[in-house]
C-alpha positions in Angstrom: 194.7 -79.6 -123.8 197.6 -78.0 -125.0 199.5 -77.6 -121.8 199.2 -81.4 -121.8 200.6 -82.1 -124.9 203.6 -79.6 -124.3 204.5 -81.4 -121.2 204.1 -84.5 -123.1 206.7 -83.5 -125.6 209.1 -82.1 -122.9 209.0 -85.1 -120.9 209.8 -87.1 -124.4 212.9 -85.5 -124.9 214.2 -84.4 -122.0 213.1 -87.3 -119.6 216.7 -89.0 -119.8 219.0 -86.2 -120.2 222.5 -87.0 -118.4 224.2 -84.0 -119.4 223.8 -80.2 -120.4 224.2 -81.2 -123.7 221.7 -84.1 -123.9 219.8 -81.0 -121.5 220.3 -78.7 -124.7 219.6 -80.6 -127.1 216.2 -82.0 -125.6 214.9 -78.6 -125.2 216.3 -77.4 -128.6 214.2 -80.2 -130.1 211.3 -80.3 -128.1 210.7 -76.2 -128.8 211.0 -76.5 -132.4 208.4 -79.4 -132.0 206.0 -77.4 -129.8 206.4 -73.8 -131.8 206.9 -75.7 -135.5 206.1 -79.2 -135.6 202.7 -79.3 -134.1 201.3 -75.9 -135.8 202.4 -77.2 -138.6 200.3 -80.6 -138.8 197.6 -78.8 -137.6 197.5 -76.8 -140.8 198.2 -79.7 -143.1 194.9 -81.7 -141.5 192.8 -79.0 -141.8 194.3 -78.6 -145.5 194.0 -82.6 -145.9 190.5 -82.3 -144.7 190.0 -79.6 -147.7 190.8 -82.2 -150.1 194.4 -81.1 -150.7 197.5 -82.9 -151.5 199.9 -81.8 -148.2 204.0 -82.6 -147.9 206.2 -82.6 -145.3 210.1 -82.7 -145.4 212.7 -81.9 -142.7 216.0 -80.0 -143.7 218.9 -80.7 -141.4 222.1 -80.1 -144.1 224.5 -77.5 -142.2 225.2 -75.0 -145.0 229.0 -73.9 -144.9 228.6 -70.3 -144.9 227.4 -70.8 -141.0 230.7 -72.5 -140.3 232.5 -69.8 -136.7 229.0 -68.4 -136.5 226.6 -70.8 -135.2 227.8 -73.2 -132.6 228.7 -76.8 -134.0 225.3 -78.5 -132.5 223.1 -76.4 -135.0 222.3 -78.4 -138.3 220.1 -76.2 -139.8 217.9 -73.1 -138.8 214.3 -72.2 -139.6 214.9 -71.1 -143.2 217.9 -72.7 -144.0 216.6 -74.4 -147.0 215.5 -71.3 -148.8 219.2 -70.7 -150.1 219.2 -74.5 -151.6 216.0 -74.6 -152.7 216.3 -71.1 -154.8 219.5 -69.9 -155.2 221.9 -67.4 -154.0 220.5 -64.6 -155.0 217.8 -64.7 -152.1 220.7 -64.7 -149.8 221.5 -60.7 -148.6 224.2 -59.2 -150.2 224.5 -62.0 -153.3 222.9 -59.5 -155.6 
């Protein structure tokens, strides 16, 4: 069930945790697994199954422009890429 796999992935990263950090950073990674990760593969078998070609890739580059306005432990938000992979002038105000 999925209750079971969500306390699966908890326990994975969050099992050893010494300190609020390693605390924060566990549950920092095991929520983008349960909201991102495991949605997403679930998609990319049932478009697998459909015969289609599916890629993954993880982006973790910590863009400059976030430096004094997301705390240091951030790498890279949900739609970080976008700016890399098209340009600036998707970013607001770059018009």
């Amino acid at each position: 069930t999925t209750s079971e796999v969500v306390d699966r992935v908890f326990k994975e990263y969050m099992g050893d945790a010494e300190s609020p950090a390693q605390v924060r950073d566990g549950l920092l990674d095991a929520l983008g697994d349960v909201y991102f990760v495991i949605t997403a593969v679930e998609v990319a078998r049932y478009h697998r199954d459909a015969g289609n070609p599916v890629y993954f890739y993880e982006f973790q580059h910590r863009p400059s422009s976030v430096e004094g306005v997301v705390p240091e432990y951030v790498k890279a938000d949900h739609g970080a890429e976008i700016a890399f992979v098209f340009g600036k002038p998707f970013l607001a105000g770059d018009v």
